[in-house]
C-alpha positions as a Markdown table, in Angstrom:
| # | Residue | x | y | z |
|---|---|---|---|---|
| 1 | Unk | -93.6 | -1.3 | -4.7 |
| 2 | Unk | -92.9 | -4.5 | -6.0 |
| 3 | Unk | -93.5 | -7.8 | -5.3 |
| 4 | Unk | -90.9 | -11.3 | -5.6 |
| 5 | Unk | -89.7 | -13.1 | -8.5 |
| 6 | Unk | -86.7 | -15.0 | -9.5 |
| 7 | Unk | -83.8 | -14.4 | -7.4 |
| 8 | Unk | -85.5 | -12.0 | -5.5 |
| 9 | Unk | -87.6 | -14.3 | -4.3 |
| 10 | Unk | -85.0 | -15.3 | -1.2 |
| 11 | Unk | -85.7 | -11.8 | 0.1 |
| 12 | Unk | -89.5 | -10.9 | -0.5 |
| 13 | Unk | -92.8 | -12.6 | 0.7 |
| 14 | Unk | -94.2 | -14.9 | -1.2 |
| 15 | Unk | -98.1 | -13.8 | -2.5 |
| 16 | Unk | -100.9 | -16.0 | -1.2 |
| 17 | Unk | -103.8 | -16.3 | -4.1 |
| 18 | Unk | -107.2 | -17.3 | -3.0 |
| 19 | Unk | -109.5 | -18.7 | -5.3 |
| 20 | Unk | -113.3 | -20.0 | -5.2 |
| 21 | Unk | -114.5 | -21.3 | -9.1 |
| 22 | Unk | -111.3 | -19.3 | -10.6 |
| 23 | Unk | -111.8 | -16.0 | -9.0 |
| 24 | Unk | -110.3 | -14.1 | -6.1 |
| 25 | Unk | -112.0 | -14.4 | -3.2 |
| 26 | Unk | -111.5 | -11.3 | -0.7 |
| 27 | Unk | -112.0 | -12.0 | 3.0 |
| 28 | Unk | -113.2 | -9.2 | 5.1 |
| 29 | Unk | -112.4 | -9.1 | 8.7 |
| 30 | Unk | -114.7 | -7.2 | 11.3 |
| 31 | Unk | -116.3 | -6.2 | 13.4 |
| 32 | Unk | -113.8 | -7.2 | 15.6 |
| 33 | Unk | -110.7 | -7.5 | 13.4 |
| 34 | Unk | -108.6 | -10.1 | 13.9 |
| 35 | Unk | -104.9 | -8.5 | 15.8 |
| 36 | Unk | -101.8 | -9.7 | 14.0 |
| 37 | Unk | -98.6 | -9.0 | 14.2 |
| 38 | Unk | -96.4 | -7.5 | 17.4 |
| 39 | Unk | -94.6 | -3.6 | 17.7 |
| 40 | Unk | -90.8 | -4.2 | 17.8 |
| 41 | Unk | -89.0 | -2.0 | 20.5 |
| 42 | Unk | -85.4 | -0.6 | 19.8 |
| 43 | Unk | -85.4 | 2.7 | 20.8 |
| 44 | Unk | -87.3 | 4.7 | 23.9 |
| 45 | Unk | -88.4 | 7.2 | 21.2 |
| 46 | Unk | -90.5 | 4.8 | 19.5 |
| 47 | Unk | -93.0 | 4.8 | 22.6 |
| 48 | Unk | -94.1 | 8.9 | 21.5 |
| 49 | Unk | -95.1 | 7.6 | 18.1 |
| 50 | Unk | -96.4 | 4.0 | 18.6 |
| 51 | Unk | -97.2 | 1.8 | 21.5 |
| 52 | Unk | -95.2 | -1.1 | 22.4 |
| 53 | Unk | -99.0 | -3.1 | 22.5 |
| 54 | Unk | -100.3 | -1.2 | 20.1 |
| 55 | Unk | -102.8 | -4.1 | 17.8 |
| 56 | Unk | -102.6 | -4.1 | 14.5 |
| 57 | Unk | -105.5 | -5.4 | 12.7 |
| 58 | Unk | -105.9 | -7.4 | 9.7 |
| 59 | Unk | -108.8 | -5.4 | 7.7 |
| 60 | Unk | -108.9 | -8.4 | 4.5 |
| 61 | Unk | -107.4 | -10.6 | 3.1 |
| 62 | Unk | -107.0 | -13.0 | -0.1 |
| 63 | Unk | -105.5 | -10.3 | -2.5 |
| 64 | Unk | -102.4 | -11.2 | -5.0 |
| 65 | Unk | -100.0 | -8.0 | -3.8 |
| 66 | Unk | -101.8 | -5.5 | -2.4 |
| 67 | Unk | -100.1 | -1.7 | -2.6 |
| 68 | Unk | -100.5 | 2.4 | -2.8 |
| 69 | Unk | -102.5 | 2.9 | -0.4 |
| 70 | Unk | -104.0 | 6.6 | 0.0 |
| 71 | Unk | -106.6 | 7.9 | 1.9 |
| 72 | Unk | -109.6 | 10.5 | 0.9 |
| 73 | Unk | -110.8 | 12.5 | 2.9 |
| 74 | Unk | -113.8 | 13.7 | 1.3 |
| 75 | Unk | -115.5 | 10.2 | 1.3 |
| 76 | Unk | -113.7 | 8.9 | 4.4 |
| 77 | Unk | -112.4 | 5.7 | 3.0 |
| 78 | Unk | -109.0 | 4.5 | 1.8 |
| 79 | Unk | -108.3 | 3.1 | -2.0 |
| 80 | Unk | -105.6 | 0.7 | -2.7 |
| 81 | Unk | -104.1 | -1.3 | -5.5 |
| 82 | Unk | -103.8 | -5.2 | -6.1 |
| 83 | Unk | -101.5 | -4.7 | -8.5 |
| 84 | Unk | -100.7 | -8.2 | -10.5 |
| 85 | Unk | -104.9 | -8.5 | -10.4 |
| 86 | Unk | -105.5 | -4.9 | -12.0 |
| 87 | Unk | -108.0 | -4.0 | -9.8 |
| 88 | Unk | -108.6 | -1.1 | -7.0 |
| 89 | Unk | -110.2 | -1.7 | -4.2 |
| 90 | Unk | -112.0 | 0.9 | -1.9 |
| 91 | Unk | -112.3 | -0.2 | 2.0 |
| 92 | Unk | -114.4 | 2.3 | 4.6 |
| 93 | Unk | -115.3 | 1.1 | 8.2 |
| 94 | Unk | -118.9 | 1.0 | 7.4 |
| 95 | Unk | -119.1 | -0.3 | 4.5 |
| 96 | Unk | -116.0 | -2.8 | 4.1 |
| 97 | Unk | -114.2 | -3.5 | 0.7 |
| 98 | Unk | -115.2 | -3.6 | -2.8 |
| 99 | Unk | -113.9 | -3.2 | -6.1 |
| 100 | Unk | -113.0 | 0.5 | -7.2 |
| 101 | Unk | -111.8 | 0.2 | -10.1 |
| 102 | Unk | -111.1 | -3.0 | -12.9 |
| 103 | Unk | -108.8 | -2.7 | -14.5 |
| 104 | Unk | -106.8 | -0.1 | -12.9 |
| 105 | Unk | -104.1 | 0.0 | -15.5 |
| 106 | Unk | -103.8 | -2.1 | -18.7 |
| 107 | Unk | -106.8 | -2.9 | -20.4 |
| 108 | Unk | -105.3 | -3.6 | -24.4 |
| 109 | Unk | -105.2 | -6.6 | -26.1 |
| 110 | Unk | -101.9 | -8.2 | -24.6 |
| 111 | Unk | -101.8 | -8.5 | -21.0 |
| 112 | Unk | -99.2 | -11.2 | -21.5 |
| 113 | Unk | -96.6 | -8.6 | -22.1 |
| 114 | Unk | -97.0 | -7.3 | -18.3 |
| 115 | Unk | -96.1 | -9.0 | -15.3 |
| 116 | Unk | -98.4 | -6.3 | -13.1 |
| 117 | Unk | -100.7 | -4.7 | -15.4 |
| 118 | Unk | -102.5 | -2.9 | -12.4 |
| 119 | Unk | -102.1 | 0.4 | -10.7 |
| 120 | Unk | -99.6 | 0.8 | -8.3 |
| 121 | Unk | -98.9 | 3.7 | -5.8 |
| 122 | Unk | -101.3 | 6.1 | -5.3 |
| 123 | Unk | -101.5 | 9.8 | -3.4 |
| 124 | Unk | -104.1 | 12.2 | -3.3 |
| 125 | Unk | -104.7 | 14.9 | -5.5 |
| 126 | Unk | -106.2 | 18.1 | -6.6 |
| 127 | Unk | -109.5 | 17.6 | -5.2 |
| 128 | Unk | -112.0 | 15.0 | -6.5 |
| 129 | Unk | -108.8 | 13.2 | -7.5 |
| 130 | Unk | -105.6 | 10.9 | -6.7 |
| 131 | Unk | -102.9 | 10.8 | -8.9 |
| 132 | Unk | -101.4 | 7.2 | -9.5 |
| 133 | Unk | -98.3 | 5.1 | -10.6 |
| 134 | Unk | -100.5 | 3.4 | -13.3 |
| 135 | Unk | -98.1 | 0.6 | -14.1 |
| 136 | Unk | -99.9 | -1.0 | -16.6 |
| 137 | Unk | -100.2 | 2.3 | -19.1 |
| 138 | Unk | -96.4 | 2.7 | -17.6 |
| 139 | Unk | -97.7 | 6.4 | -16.7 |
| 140 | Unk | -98.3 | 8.8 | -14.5 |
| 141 | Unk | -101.9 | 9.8 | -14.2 |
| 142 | Unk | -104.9 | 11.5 | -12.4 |
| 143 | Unk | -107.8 | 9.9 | -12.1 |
| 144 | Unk | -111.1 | 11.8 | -10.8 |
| 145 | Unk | -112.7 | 9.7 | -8.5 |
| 146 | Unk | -116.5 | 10.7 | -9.1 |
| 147 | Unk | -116.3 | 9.8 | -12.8 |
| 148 | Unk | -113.0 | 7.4 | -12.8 |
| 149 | Unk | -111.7 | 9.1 | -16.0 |
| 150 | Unk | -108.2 | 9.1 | -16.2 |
| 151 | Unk | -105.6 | 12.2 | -17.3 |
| 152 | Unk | -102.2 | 10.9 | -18.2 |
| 153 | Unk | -99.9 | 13.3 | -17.0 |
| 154 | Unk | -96.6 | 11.6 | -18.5 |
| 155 | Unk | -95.3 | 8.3 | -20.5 |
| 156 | Unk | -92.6 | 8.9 | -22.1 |
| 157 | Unk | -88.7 | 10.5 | -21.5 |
| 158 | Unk | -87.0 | 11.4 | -24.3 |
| 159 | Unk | -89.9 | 10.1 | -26.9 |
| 160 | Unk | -89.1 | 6.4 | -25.2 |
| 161 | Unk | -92.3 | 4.9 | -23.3 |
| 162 | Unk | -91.3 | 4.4 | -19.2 |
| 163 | Unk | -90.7 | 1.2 | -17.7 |
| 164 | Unk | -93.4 | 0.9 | -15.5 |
| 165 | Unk | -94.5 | 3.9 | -13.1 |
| 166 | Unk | -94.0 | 2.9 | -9.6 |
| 167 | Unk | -94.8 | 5.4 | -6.6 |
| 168 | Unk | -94.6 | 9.5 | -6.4 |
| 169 | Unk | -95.3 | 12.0 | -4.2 |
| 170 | Unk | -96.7 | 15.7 | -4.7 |
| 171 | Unk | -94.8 | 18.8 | -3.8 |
| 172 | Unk | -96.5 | 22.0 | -2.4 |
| 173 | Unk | -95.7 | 24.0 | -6.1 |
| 174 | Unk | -97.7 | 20.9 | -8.0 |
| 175 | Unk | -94.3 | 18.9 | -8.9 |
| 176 | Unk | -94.5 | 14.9 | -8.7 |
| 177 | Unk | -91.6 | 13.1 | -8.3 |
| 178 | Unk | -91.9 | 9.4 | -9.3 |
| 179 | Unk | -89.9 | 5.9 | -9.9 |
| 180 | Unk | -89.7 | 4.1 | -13.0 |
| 181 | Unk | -88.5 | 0.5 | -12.2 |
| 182 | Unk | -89.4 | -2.4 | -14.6 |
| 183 | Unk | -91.6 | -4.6 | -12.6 |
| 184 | Unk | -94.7 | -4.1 | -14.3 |
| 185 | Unk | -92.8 | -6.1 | -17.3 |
| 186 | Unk | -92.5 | -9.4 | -17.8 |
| 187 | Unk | -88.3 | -10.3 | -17.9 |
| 188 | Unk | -88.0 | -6.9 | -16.2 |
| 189 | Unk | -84.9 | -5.7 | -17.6 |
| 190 | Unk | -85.2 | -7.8 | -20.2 |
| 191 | Unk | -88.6 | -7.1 | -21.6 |
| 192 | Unk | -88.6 | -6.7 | -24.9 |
| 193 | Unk | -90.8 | -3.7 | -24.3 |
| 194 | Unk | -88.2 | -1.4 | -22.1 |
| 195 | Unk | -87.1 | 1.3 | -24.0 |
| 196 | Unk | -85.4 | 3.2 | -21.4 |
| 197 | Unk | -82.3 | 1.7 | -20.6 |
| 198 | Unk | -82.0 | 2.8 | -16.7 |
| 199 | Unk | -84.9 | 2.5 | -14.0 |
| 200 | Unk | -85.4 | 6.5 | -13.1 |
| 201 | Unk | -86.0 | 8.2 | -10.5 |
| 202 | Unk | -87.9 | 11.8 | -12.4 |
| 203 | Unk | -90.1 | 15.5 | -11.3 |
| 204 | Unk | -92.4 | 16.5 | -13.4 |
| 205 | Unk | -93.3 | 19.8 | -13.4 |
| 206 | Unk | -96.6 | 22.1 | -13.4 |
| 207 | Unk | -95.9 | 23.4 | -16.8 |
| 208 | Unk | -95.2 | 19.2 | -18.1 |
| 209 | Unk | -91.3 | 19.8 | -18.2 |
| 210 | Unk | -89.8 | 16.3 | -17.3 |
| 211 | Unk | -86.9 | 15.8 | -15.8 |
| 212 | Unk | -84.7 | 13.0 | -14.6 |
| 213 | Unk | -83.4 | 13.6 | -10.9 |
| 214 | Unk | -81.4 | 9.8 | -10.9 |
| 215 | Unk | -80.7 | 7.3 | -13.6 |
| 216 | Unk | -77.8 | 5.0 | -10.9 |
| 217 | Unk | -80.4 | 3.6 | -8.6 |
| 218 | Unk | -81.1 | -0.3 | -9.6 |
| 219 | Unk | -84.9 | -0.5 | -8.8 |
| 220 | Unk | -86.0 | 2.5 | -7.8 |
| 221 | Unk | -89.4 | 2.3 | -5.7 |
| 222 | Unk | -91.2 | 3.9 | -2.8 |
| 223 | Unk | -90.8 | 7.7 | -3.4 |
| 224 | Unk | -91.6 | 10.4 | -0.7 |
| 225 | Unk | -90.6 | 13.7 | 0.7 |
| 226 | Unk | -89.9 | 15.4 | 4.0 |
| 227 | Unk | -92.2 | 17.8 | 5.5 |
| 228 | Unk | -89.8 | 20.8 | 4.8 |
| 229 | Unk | -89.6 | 19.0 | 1.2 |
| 230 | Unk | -85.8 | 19.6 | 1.1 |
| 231 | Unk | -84.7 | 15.6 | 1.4 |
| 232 | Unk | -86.7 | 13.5 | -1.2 |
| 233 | Unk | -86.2 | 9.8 | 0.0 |
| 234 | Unk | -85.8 | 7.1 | -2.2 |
| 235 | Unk | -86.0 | 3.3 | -1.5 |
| 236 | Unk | -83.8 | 0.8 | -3.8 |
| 237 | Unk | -85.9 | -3.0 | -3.9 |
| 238 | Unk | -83.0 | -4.8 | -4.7 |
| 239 | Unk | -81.7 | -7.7 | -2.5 |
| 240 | Unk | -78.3 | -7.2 | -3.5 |
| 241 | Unk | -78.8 | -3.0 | -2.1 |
| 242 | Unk | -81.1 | -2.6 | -0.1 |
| 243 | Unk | -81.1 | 1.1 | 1.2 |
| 244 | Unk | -83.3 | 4.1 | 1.3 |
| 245 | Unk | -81.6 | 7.1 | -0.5 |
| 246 | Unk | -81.9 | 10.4 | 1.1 |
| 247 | Unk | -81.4 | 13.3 | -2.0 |
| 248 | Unk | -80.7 | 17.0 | -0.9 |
| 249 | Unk | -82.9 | 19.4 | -2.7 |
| 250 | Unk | -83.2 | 23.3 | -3.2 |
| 251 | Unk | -85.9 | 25.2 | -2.9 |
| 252 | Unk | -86.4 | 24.6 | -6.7 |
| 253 | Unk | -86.3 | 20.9 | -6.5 |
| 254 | Unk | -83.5 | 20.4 | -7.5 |
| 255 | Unk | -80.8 | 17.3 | -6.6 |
| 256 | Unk | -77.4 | 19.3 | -4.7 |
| 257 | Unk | -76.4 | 15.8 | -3.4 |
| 258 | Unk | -77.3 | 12.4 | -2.2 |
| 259 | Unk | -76.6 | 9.6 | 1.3 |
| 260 | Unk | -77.4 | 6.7 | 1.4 |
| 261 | Unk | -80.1 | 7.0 | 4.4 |
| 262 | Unk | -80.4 | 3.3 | 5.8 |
| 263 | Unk | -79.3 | 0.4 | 4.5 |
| 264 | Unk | -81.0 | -3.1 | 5.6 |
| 265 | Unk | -78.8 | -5.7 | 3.9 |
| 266 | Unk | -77.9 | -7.3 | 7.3 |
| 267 | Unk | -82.0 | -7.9 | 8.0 |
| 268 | Unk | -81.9 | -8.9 | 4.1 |
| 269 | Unk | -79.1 | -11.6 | 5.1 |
| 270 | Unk | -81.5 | -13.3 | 7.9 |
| 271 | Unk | -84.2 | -13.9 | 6.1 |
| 272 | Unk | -86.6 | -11.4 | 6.8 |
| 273 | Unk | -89.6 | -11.2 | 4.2 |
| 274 | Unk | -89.9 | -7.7 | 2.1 |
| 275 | Unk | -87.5 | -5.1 | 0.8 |
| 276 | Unk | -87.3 | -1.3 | 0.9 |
| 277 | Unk | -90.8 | -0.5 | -0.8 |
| 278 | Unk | -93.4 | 2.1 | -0.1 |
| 279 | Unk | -93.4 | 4.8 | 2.5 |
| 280 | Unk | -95.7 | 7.2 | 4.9 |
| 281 | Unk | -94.2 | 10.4 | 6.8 |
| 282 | Unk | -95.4 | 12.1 | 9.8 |
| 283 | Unk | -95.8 | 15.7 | 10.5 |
| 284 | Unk | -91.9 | 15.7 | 12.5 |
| 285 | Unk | -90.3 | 13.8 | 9.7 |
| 286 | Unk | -90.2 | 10.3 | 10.9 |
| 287 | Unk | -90.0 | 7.8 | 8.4 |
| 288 | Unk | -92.1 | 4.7 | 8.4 |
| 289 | Unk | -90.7 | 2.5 | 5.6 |
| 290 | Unk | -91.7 | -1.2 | 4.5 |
| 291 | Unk | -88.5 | -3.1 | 4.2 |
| 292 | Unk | -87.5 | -6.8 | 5.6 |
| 293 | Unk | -89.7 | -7.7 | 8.0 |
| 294 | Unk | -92.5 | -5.2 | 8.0 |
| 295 | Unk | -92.3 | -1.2 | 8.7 |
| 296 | Unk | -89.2 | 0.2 | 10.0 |
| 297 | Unk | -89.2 | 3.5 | 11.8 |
| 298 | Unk | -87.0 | 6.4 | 11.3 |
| 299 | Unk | -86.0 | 9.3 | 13.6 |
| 300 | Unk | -85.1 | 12.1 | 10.7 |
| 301 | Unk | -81.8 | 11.5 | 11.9 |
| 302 | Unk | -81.7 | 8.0 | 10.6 |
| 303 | Unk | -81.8 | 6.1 | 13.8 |
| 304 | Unk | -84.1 | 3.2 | 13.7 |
| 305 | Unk | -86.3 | 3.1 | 16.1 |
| 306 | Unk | -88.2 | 0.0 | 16.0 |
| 307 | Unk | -90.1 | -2.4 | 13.2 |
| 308 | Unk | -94.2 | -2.9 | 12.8 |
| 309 | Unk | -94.1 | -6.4 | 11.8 |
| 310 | Unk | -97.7 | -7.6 | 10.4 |
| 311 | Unk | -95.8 | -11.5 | 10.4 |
| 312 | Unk | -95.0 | -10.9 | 6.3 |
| 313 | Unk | -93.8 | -8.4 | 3.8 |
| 314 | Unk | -95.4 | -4.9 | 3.9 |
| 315 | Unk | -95.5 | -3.5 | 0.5 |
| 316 | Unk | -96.6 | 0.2 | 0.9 |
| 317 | Unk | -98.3 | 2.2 | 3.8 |
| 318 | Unk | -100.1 | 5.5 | 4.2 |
| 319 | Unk | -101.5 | 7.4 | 6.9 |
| 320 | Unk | -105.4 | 8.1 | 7.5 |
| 321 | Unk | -108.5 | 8.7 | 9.3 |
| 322 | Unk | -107.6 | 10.9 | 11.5 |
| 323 | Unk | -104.1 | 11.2 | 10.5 |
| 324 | Unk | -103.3 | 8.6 | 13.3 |
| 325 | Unk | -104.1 | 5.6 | 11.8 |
| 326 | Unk | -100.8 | 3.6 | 9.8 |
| 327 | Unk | -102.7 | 1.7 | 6.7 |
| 328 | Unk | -100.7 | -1.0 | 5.8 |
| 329 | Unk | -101.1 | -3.3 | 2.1 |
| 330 | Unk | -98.9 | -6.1 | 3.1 |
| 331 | Unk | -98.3 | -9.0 | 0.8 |
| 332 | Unk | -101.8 | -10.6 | 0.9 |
| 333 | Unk | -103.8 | -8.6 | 3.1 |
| 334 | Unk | -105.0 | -4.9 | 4.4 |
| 335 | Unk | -104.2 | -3.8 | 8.1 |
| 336 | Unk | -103.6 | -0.7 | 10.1 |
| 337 | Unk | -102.2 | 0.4 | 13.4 |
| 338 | Unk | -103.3 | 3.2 | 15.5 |
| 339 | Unk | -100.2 | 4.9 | 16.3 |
| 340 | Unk | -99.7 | 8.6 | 18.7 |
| 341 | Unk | -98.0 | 10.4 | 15.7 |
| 342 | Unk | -100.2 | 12.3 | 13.0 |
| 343 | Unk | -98.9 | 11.8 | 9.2 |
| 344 | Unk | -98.0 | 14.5 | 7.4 |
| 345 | Unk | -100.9 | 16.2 | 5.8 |
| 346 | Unk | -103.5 | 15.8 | 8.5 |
């Protein structure tokens, strides 16, 4: 959940920024949405969980980095974040998108200090809720959706404020694992403001106890768990290693080893726009992770199956509706996918 700068530049999309008088201008497709994009074929397998012509549609467009997307159910519609632009946006089929929430994160007296002051990933909750990455308040918090009053859950380890909260995921006993890289800060690893000197990968329990499950990844990011929620898979946004992490956990939660999953550093190498970033799961535990050059798709085993390419770097993705459509934030714009699969959770 990140988006380009500096050297990573070479290896991410570059953000398009409309602007009519000085302010973002969203464009909404439909209707008919406009099809983008092409289904990449390199496995048989993929055919059971998306069609080779399946269309992917381009829901809007004209946001700065668009991210965490998470469906809820009780409204029908999906949130998601613009995170550089602190806002959350709601889109629905009926009634298209408009702001959520603004700001989503920061809202103090010195915005310069943060490169994305925004929220960032976002999951669903106890009812009448979604917890977030706020990444701006570099916290984890609930928000409940009828009054948008936020709950911070947790902000600092060790007395030391976090980096900047990036994605999570919740566990069937209440725990939410979570990333802490440093892009919300401007100079990343050399903002003045980091007070944590690794980027962490954490659980934090029911009863608040906070622990660190990883402190060697470089930029820890899109965070989610299997459907048996004994591998917690982690994906590292950093052109130099670009993997997804696959962590072996007990029926406590607790880390008894780690693999390196995938690793995409040839794709990385050609030029492909993205890096390992957000991630959806379906019901038989294949993976559908943004990386270079859209979604790839994982059998459990770790085969890649094929790639969901939208034509630019897919940030996060989510599964909704009716737990067969793939919503995709991607760089500038909203799409989804039907696919023949049903996401975890439906």
């Amino acid at each position: 959940m990140r988006r380009p700068t500096g050297s990573l530049r070479r290896a991410a999309a570059f953000f398009l920024v409309l602007t009519v008088g000085g302010c973002m201008s969203i464009q909404q497709s439909g209707p008919s949405y406009q099809q983008i994009g092409r289904i990449h074929t390199e496995a048989p397998a993929l055919d059971r969980l998306v069609a080779a012509d399946a269309r992917i549609e381009k829901l809007g467009e004209g946001f700065t980095w668009s991210e965490g997307p998470v469906w809820v159910e009780e409204g029908r519609y999906l949130l998601f974040s613009d995170v550089p632009a602190n806002k959350m946006y709601r889109w629905s089929e009926t009634d298209g998108i408009s702001v959520f929430l603004d700001p989503s994160g920061y809202d103090g007296p010195d915005p310069g200090a943060f490169r994305e002051a925004g929220s960032n990933g976002l999951i669903r909750g106890p009812r009448g809720t979604i917890l977030m990455a706020d990444h701006g308040n570099r916290a984890v918090a609930r928000l409940d959706l009828a009054t948008k009053q936020k709950t911070f859950l947790a902000a600092r380890y060790g007395g030391k404020r976090f980096n900047s909260p990036n994605d999570l995921v919740l566990a069937s006993n209440g725990a939410i694992f979570f990333t802490d890289p440093p892009y919300g800060l401007t100079g990343l690893n050399q903002s003045p403001l980091k007070e944590i000197p690794f980027n962490g990968i954490y659980r934090l329990d029911p009863d608040g106890t906070l622990s660190l499950v990883d402190d060697s990844m470089t930029f820890p990011n899109g965070i989610i768990l299997s459907p048996d929620e004994r591998t917690l898979y982690v994906a590292n946004s950093d052109p130099e290693r670009p993997i997804w992490m696959a962590y072996s956990l007990d029926a406590e939660g607790r880390v008894t080893g780690k693999r390196v999953f995938a690793d995409s550093s040839a794709d990385v190498r050609t030029g492909l726009r993205g890096l390992p970033d957000g991630m959806a799961i379906d019901r038989e535990g294949n993976l559908f992770a943004t990386g270079p050059g859209g979604v790839h798709v994982f059998a459990p085993d770790g085969r890649r199956l094929g790639l969901i390419d939208t034509g630019t770097a897919v940030a996060n993705c989510a599964f909704g509706e009716d737990g067969r459509t793939l919503f995709l934030a991607s760089n500038n714009m909203l799409a989804r996918v039907r696919t023949r699969t049903m996401g975890l959770g439906f």
